[in-house]
C-alpha positions as CSV (number, residue, x, y, z in Angstrom):
1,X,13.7,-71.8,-71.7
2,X,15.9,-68.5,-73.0
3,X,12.8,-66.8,-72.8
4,X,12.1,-68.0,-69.2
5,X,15.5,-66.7,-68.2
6,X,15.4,-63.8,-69.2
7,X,11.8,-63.5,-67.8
8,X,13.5,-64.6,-64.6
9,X,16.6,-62.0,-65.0
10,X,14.3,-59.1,-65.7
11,X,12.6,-59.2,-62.5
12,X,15.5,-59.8,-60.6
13,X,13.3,-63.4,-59.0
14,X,16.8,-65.4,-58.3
15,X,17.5,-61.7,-56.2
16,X,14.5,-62.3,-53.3
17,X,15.9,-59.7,-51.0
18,X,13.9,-57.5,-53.2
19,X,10.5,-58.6,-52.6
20,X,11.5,-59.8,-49.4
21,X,12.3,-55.9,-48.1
22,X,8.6,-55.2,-49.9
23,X,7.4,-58.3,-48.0
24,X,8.7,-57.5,-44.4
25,X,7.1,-54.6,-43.7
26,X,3.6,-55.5,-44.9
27,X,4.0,-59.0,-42.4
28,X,5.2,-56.4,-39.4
29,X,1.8,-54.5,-39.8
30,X,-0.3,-57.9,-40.7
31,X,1.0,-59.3,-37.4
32,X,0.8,-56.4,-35.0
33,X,-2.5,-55.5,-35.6
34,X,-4.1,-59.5,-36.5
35,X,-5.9,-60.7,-33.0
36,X,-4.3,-64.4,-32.8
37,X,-7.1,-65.8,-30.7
38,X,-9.7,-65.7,-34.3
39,X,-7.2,-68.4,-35.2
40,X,-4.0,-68.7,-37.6
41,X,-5.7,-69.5,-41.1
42,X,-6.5,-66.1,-41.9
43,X,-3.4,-65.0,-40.6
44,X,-1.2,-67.5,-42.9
45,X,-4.0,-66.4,-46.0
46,X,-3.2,-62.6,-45.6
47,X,0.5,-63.8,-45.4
48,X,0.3,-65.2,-48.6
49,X,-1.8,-62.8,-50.2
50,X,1.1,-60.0,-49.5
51,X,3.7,-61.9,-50.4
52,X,2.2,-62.7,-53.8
53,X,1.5,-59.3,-53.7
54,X,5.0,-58.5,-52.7
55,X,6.5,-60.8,-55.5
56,X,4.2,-59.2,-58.2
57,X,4.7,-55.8,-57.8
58,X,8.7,-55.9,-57.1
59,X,9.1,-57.5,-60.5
60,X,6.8,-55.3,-62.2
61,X,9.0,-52.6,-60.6
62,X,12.0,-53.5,-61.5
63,X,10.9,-54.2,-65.1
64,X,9.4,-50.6,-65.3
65,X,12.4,-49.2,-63.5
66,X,14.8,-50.8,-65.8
67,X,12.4,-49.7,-68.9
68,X,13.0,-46.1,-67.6
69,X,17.0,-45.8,-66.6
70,X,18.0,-48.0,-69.9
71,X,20.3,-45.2,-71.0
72,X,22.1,-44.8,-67.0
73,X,22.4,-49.2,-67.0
74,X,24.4,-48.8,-69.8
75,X,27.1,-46.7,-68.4
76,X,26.8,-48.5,-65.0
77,X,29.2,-51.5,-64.8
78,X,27.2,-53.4,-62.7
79,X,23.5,-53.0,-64.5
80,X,25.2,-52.8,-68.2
81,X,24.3,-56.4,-68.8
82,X,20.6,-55.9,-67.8
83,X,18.0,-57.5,-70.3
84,X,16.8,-54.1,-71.4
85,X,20.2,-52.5,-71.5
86,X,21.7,-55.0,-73.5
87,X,19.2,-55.7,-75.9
88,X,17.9,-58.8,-74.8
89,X,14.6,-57.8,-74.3
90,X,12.3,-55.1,-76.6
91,X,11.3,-52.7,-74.5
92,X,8.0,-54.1,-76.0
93,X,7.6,-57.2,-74.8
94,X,8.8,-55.8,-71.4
95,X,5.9,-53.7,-70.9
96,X,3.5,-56.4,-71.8
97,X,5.5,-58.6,-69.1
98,X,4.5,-55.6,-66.5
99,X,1.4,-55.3,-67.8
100,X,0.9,-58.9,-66.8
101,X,2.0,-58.8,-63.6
102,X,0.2,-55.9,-62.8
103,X,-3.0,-58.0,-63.8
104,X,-2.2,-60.7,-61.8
105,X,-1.7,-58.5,-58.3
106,X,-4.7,-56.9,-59.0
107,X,-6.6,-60.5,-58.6
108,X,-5.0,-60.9,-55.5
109,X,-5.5,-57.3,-54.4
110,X,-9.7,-57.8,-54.6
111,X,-9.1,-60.3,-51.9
112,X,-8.8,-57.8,-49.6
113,X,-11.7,-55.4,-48.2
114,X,-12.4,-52.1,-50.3
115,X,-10.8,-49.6,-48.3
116,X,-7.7,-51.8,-48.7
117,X,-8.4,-51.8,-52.2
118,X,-8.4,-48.2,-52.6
119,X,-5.5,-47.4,-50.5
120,X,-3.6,-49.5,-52.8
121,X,-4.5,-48.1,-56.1
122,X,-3.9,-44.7,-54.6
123,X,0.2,-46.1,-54.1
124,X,0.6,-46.8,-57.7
125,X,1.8,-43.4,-59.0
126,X,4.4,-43.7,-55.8
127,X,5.0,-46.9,-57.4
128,X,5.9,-46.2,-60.8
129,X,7.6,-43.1,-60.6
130,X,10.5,-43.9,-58.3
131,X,12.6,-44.1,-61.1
132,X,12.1,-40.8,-62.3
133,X,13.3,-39.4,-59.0
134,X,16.5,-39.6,-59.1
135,X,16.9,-37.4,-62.4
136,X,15.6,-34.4,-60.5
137,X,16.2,-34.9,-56.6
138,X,19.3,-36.0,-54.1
139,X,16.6,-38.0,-52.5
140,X,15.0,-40.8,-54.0
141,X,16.0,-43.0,-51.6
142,X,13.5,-41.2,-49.2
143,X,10.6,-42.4,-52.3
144,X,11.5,-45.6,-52.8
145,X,10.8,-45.5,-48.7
146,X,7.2,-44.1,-48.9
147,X,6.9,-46.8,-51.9
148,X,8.7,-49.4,-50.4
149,X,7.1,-49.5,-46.3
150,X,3.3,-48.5,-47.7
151,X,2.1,-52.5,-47.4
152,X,2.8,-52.0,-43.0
153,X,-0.2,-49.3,-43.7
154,X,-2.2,-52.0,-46.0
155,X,-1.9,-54.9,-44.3
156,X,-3.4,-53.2,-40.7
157,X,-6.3,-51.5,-42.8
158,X,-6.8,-55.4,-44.1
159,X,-7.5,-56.5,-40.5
160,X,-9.1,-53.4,-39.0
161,X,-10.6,-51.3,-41.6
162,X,-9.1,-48.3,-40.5
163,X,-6.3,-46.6,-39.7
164,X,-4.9,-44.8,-36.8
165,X,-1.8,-43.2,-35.4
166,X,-0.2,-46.6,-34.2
167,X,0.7,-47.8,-38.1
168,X,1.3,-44.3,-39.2
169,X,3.6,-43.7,-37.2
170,X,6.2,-47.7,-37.7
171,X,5.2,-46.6,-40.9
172,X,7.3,-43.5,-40.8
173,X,9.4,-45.5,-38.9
174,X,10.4,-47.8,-41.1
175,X,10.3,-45.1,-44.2
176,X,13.8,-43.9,-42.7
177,X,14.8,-47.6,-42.2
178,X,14.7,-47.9,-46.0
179,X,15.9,-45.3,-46.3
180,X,19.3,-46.0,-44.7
181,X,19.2,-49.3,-46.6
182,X,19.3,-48.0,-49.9
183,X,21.6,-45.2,-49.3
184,X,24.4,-48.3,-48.4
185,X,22.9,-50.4,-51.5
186,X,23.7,-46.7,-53.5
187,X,27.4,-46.6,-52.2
188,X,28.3,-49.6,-54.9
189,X,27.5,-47.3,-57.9
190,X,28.4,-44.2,-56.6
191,X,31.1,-43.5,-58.8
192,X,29.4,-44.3,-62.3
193,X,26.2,-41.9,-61.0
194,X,28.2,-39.3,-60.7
195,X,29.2,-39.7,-63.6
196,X,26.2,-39.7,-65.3
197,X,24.5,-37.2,-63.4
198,X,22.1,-39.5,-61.0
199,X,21.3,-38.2,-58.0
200,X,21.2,-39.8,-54.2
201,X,21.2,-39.5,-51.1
202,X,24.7,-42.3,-51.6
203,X,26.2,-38.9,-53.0
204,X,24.8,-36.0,-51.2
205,X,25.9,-37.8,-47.6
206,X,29.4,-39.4,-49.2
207,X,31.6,-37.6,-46.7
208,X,29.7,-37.8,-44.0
209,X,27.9,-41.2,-44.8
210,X,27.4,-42.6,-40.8
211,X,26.2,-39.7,-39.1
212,X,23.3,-40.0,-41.8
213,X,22.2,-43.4,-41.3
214,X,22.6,-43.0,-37.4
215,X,20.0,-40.9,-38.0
216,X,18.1,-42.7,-40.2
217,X,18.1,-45.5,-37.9
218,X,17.6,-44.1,-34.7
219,X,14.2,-42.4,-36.3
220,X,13.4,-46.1,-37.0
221,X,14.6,-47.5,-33.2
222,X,12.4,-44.7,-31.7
223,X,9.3,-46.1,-34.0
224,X,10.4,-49.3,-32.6
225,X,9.8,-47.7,-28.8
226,X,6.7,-45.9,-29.8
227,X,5.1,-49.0,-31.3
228,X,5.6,-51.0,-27.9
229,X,3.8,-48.5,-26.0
230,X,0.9,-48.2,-28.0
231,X,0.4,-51.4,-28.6
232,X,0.7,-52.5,-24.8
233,X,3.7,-54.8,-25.4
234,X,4.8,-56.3,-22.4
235,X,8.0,-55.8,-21.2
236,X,10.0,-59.0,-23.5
237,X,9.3,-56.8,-26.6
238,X,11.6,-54.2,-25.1
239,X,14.2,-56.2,-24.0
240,X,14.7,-58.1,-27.6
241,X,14.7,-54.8,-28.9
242,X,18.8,-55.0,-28.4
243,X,19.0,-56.9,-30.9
244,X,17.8,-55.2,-33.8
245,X,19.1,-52.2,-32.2
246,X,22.5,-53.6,-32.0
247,X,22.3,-55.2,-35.4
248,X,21.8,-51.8,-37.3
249,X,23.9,-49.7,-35.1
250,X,26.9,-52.2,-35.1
251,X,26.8,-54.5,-38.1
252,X,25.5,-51.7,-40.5
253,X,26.9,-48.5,-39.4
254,X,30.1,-49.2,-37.3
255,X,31.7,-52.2,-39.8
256,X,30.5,-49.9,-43.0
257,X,32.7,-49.8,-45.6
258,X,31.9,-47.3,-48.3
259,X,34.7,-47.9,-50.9
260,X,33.6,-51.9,-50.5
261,X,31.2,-52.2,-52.8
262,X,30.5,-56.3,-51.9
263,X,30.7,-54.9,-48.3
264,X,28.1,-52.5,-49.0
265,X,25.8,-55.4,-50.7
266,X,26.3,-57.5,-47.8
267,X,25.5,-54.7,-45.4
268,X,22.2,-54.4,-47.5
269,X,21.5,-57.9,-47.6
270,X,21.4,-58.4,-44.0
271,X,18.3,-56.2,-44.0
272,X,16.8,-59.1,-44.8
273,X,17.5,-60.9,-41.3
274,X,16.5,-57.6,-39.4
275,X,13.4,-57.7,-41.3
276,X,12.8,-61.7,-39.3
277,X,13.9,-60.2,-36.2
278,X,11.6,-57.5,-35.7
279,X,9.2,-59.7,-37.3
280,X,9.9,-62.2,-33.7
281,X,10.2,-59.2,-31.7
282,X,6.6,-58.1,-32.5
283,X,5.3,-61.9,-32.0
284,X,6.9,-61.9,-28.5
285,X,5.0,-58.6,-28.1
286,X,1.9,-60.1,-29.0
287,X,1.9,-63.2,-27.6
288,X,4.0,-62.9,-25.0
Protein backbone atom coordinates (compact mmCIF):
# COMPACT_ATOMS: atom_id res chain seq x y z
CA UNK A 1 0.00 0.00 0.00
CA UNK A 2 3.29 2.59 0.67
CA UNK A 3 4.20 1.57 -2.59
CA UNK A 4 0.76 2.23 -4.13
CA UNK A 5 0.96 5.78 -2.62
CA UNK A 6 3.72 6.77 -3.70
CA UNK A 7 2.77 5.27 -7.19
CA UNK A 8 -0.28 7.41 -6.82
CA UNK A 9 1.80 10.68 -5.58
CA UNK A 10 4.31 10.35 -8.47
CA UNK A 11 1.89 10.85 -11.04
CA UNK A 12 0.16 13.45 -9.47
CA UNK A 13 -3.49 10.89 -10.03
CA UNK A 14 -5.30 12.51 -6.75
CA UNK A 15 -4.39 16.02 -8.98
CA UNK A 16 -6.91 15.19 -12.17
CA UNK A 17 -6.78 18.75 -13.47
CA UNK A 18 -3.67 17.49 -15.09
CA UNK A 19 -4.92 14.89 -17.34
CA UNK A 20 -8.10 16.56 -17.42
CA UNK A 21 -6.32 19.89 -19.30
CA UNK A 22 -4.62 16.88 -21.65
CA UNK A 23 -8.11 15.41 -21.86
CA UNK A 24 -10.19 18.51 -22.88
CA UNK A 25 -8.72 19.42 -25.92
CA UNK A 26 -8.52 16.02 -27.47
CA UNK A 27 -12.75 15.61 -26.58
CA UNK A 28 -13.14 19.39 -28.32
CA UNK A 29 -11.52 17.97 -31.61
CA UNK A 30 -13.26 14.26 -31.11
CA UNK A 31 -16.58 16.11 -30.88
CA UNK A 32 -16.40 18.74 -33.56
CA UNK A 33 -15.41 16.75 -36.22
CA UNK A 34 -17.48 13.05 -34.99
CA UNK A 35 -20.87 13.01 -37.39
CA UNK A 36 -23.53 12.14 -34.41
CA UNK A 37 -26.04 10.67 -36.78
CA UNK A 38 -23.46 7.15 -37.17
CA UNK A 39 -24.56 6.87 -33.50
CA UNK A 40 -22.98 7.57 -29.95
CA UNK A 41 -21.00 4.22 -29.23
CA UNK A 42 -18.14 5.12 -31.18
CA UNK A 43 -18.24 8.42 -30.00
CA UNK A 44 -18.25 7.42 -26.06
CA UNK A 45 -15.28 4.53 -27.32
CA UNK A 46 -12.98 7.32 -28.79
CA UNK A 47 -13.86 9.21 -25.54
CA UNK A 48 -12.53 6.64 -23.46
CA UNK A 49 -9.67 5.72 -25.54
CA UNK A 50 -8.29 9.52 -25.15
CA UNK A 51 -8.93 9.77 -21.81
CA UNK A 52 -6.97 6.53 -21.05
CA UNK A 53 -4.68 7.97 -23.25
CA UNK A 54 -4.89 11.28 -21.48
CA UNK A 55 -4.38 9.50 -17.92
CA UNK A 56 -1.38 7.48 -19.22
CA UNK A 57 0.73 9.87 -20.76
CA UNK A 58 0.20 12.79 -18.04
CA UNK A 59 1.61 10.48 -15.40
CA UNK A 60 4.25 9.20 -17.49
CA UNK A 61 4.95 12.96 -17.87
CA UNK A 62 5.07 14.03 -14.81
CA UNK A 63 7.18 11.01 -13.60
CA UNK A 64 9.85 11.89 -16.42
CA UNK A 65 9.51 15.53 -15.71
CA UNK A 66 10.09 15.11 -12.14
CA UNK A 67 13.09 12.45 -13.02
CA UNK A 68 14.58 15.49 -14.96
CA UNK A 69 14.13 18.76 -12.52
CA UNK A 70 14.99 16.65 -9.20
CA UNK A 71 17.79 19.04 -8.33
CA UNK A 72 15.18 22.56 -9.08
CA UNK A 73 12.18 20.39 -6.71
CA UNK A 74 14.52 20.46 -4.05
CA UNK A 75 14.98 24.08 -3.75
CA UNK A 76 11.27 24.68 -4.57
CA UNK A 77 9.04 24.84 -1.40
CA UNK A 78 6.22 23.56 -2.98
CA UNK A 79 7.75 20.39 -5.05
CA UNK A 80 10.64 19.72 -2.22
CA UNK A 81 8.57 16.86 -0.89
CA UNK A 82 8.09 15.13 -4.34
CA UNK A 83 8.81 11.25 -4.41
CA UNK A 84 11.90 11.73 -6.50
CA UNK A 85 13.16 14.84 -4.69
CA UNK A 86 12.93 13.43 -1.40
CA UNK A 87 14.18 10.15 -1.83
CA UNK A 88 11.17 8.14 -1.82
CA UNK A 89 11.49 6.74 -5.01
CA UNK A 90 14.93 5.51 -6.99
CA UNK A 91 15.10 7.26 -9.84
CA UNK A 92 15.13 3.51 -11.02
CA UNK A 93 12.21 2.21 -10.29
CA UNK A 94 10.61 5.50 -11.63
CA UNK A 95 11.74 4.95 -15.05
CA UNK A 96 10.47 1.42 -15.05
CA UNK A 97 7.02 3.05 -13.76
CA UNK A 98 7.14 5.30 -17.14
CA UNK A 99 8.28 2.73 -18.91
CA UNK A 100 5.06 0.93 -18.03
CA UNK A 101 2.81 3.39 -18.70
CA UNK A 102 4.20 4.19 -21.78
CA UNK A 103 3.44 0.43 -22.70
CA UNK A 104 0.19 0.56 -21.67
CA UNK A 105 -0.86 3.87 -23.95
CA UNK A 106 0.71 2.40 -26.67
CA UNK A 107 -2.10 -0.62 -26.50
CA UNK A 108 -4.63 1.85 -26.45
CA UNK A 109 -2.94 3.99 -29.11
CA UNK A 110 -3.17 0.87 -31.97
CA UNK A 111 -6.87 1.30 -31.48
CA UNK A 112 -6.90 4.06 -33.53
CA UNK A 113 -6.21 4.17 -37.49
CA UNK A 114 -2.51 4.37 -38.69
CA UNK A 115 -2.19 7.85 -39.62
CA UNK A 116 -3.40 8.46 -36.09
CA UNK A 117 -0.78 6.20 -35.02
CA UNK A 118 1.92 7.90 -36.55
CA UNK A 119 0.98 11.38 -35.79
CA UNK A 120 1.29 10.36 -32.26
CA UNK A 121 4.55 8.77 -32.14
CA UNK A 122 5.82 11.81 -34.04
CA UNK A 123 4.59 14.01 -30.57
CA UNK A 124 6.78 12.00 -28.28
CA UNK A 125 10.03 13.92 -28.47
CA UNK A 126 7.53 17.15 -27.77
CA UNK A 127 6.51 15.00 -25.07
CA UNK A 128 9.49 14.29 -23.22
CA UNK A 129 11.48 17.19 -23.58
CA UNK A 130 9.27 19.83 -22.04
CA UNK A 131 11.25 19.68 -19.17
CA UNK A 132 14.33 20.49 -20.55
CA UNK A 133 12.91 23.78 -21.88
CA UNK A 134 12.93 25.68 -19.29
CA UNK A 135 16.82 25.51 -18.59
CA UNK A 136 17.48 27.25 -21.93
CA UNK A 137 14.27 29.37 -22.99
CA UNK A 138 11.79 32.09 -21.22
CA UNK A 139 9.21 30.12 -22.96
CA UNK A 140 8.35 26.79 -22.11
CA UNK A 141 5.07 27.45 -21.36
CA UNK A 142 4.56 27.97 -25.16
CA UNK A 143 5.97 23.86 -25.39
CA UNK A 144 4.09 22.40 -22.92
CA UNK A 145 1.19 24.15 -25.31
CA UNK A 146 2.23 22.39 -28.64
CA UNK A 147 2.58 19.20 -26.11
CA UNK A 148 -0.26 19.75 -24.17
CA UNK A 149 -3.37 20.76 -27.19
CA UNK A 150 -1.69 18.06 -29.87
CA UNK A 151 -4.70 15.28 -29.00
CA UNK A 152 -7.48 18.31 -30.60
CA UNK A 153 -5.21 17.40 -33.97
CA UNK A 154 -5.39 13.46 -33.04
CA UNK A 155 -8.63 12.94 -32.22
CA UNK A 156 -10.11 14.75 -35.72
CA UNK A 157 -7.45 12.63 -37.79
CA UNK A 158 -9.17 9.53 -35.64
CA UNK A 159 -12.56 10.34 -37.28
CA UNK A 160 -11.58 11.75 -40.61
CA UNK A 161 -8.28 10.47 -41.63
CA UNK A 162 -7.00 13.68 -42.51
CA UNK A 163 -6.34 16.87 -41.56
CA UNK A 164 -7.22 20.27 -42.72
CA UNK A 165 -7.05 23.94 -41.83
CA UNK A 166 -10.27 23.80 -39.43
CA UNK A 167 -8.24 21.68 -36.43
CA UNK A 168 -5.04 23.42 -37.18
CA UNK A 169 -6.03 26.30 -36.68
CA UNK A 170 -8.40 25.60 -32.61
CA UNK A 171 -5.32 23.91 -32.46
CA UNK A 172 -3.23 27.03 -32.48
CA UNK A 173 -6.01 28.32 -30.76
CA UNK A 174 -5.88 26.59 -27.84
CA UNK A 175 -1.82 26.45 -27.89
CA UNK A 176 -2.01 30.13 -26.50
CA UNK A 177 -4.95 29.04 -24.21
CA UNK A 178 -2.34 26.88 -22.43
CA UNK A 179 -0.34 28.89 -22.67
CA UNK A 180 -1.90 31.64 -20.51
CA UNK A 181 -2.82 28.74 -18.08
CA UNK A 182 0.48 27.82 -17.20
CA UNK A 183 2.01 31.18 -17.19
CA UNK A 184 -0.77 31.85 -13.88
CA UNK A 185 0.07 28.13 -12.60
CA UNK A 186 4.07 29.61 -12.97
CA UNK A 187 3.27 32.73 -10.82
CA UNK A 188 3.16 30.38 -7.44
CA UNK A 189 6.93 29.54 -7.86
CA UNK A 190 8.11 32.44 -9.30
CA UNK A 191 10.19 33.48 -6.64
CA UNK A 192 12.21 30.15 -5.93
CA UNK A 193 12.86 29.94 -10.12
CA UNK A 194 14.48 32.82 -10.03
CA UNK A 195 16.31 31.72 -7.74
CA UNK A 196 17.52 28.90 -9.19
CA UNK A 197 17.78 30.10 -12.64
CA UNK A 198 14.48 28.52 -14.34
CA UNK A 199 13.13 30.27 -16.93
CA UNK A 200 9.22 31.33 -17.87
CA UNK A 201 7.24 33.10 -19.40
CA UNK A 202 5.68 33.61 -15.19
CA UNK A 203 9.10 35.69 -15.12
CA UNK A 204 9.67 37.27 -18.41
CA UNK A 205 5.94 38.88 -18.33
CA UNK A 206 6.02 39.55 -14.16
CA UNK A 207 5.46 43.29 -14.62
CA UNK A 208 3.27 43.29 -17.08
CA UNK A 209 1.54 39.85 -16.38
CA UNK A 210 -2.35 40.82 -17.87
CA UNK A 211 -1.57 42.48 -20.92
CA UNK A 212 0.13 38.95 -21.73
CA UNK A 213 -2.63 36.75 -21.13
CA UNK A 214 -5.12 39.23 -22.76
CA UNK A 215 -3.29 38.32 -25.48
CA UNK A 216 -3.04 34.93 -25.03
CA UNK A 217 -6.59 34.65 -24.70
CA UNK A 218 -7.90 36.66 -27.21
CA UNK A 219 -5.65 34.57 -29.85
CA UNK A 220 -7.67 31.65 -28.30
CA UNK A 221 -11.40 33.59 -28.42
CA UNK A 222 -10.59 34.51 -32.12
CA UNK A 223 -9.93 30.48 -32.77
CA UNK A 224 -13.10 30.22 -30.95
CA UNK A 225 -14.82 32.62 -33.90
CA UNK A 226 -12.95 31.01 -36.65
CA UNK A 227 -13.92 27.51 -35.67
CA UNK A 228 -17.83 28.52 -35.78
CA UNK A 229 -17.47 29.68 -39.19
CA UNK A 230 -15.84 26.86 -40.61
CA UNK A 231 -17.63 24.44 -39.18
CA UNK A 232 -21.09 26.08 -40.13
CA UNK A 233 -22.21 26.50 -36.46
CA UNK A 234 -25.41 27.98 -36.26
CA UNK A 235 -25.94 31.04 -34.70
CA UNK A 236 -26.43 29.44 -30.58
CA UNK A 237 -22.67 28.52 -30.75
CA UNK A 238 -21.93 32.21 -30.99
CA UNK A 239 -24.12 33.44 -28.57
CA UNK A 240 -22.71 30.91 -25.68
CA UNK A 241 -19.52 31.98 -26.66
CA UNK A 242 -19.97 34.94 -23.77
CA UNK A 243 -19.42 32.70 -21.55
CA UNK A 244 -16.19 31.29 -21.99
CA UNK A 245 -15.32 34.63 -23.19
CA UNK A 246 -16.31 36.18 -20.07
CA UNK A 247 -14.93 33.43 -17.93
CA UNK A 248 -11.30 34.00 -19.09
CA UNK A 249 -11.42 37.69 -19.57
CA UNK A 250 -13.03 38.31 -16.09
CA UNK A 251 -12.46 35.43 -13.61
CA UNK A 252 -8.78 34.85 -14.94
CA UNK A 253 -7.35 38.07 -15.99
CA UNK A 254 -9.35 40.94 -14.22
CA UNK A 255 -9.53 39.04 -10.42
CA UNK A 256 -5.65 37.84 -10.93
CA UNK A 257 -3.73 38.01 -8.24
CA UNK A 258 -0.06 37.39 -8.87
CA UNK A 259 1.55 37.63 -5.29
CA UNK A 260 -1.58 34.95 -4.28
CA UNK A 261 -0.06 31.99 -4.91
CA UNK A 262 -3.61 29.81 -3.86
CA UNK A 263 -5.28 32.57 -5.98
CA UNK A 264 -3.14 31.77 -8.82
CA UNK A 265 -3.94 27.81 -8.34
CA UNK A 266 -7.48 28.48 -8.22
CA UNK A 267 -7.30 30.64 -11.29
CA UNK A 268 -5.62 27.53 -12.98
CA UNK A 269 -7.96 25.18 -11.76
CA UNK A 270 -10.92 26.72 -13.19
CA UNK A 271 -9.48 25.80 -16.54
CA UNK A 272 -10.84 22.80 -15.89
CA UNK A 273 -14.64 24.09 -16.04
CA UNK A 274 -13.77 26.24 -19.22
CA UNK A 275 -12.51 23.10 -20.68
CA UNK A 276 -16.68 21.64 -20.05
CA UNK A 277 -17.96 24.78 -21.35
CA UNK A 278 -16.52 24.94 -24.65
CA UNK A 279 -16.81 21.35 -24.66
CA UNK A 280 -21.16 22.34 -24.45
CA UNK A 281 -20.57 25.20 -26.68
CA UNK A 282 -19.27 23.01 -29.51
CA UNK A 283 -22.25 20.33 -28.87
CA UNK A 284 -24.77 23.25 -29.20
CA UNK A 285 -22.85 23.96 -32.50
CA UNK A 286 -23.24 20.60 -33.60
CA UNK A 287 -26.41 19.67 -32.71
CA UNK A 288 -28.12 22.61 -32.44
Amino acid sequence: MSHLSLFIELTRLKKPIGFMLLFWPCLWGLTTVYDFNLGLLNYFFYSLLFLSGSILMRSAGCIINDIVDENFDKKVERTKNRPIASKKISKRLAIIYAVSLCAIAFLVLINFNTFTIYMAIASMPLAFTYPLMKRITYWPQLFLGVTFNYGLVLAWISISNEISIIPIIFYVGAIFWTLGYDTIYGFQDIRDDEIIGVKSTSIKFKNNPKRFLLICYLIFIISLFFLGFLMNFKIFYFMFLIVPILQLLLVQIKNLNIEDTKDCLNKFKSNNLLGLIIFMNILIGKLI
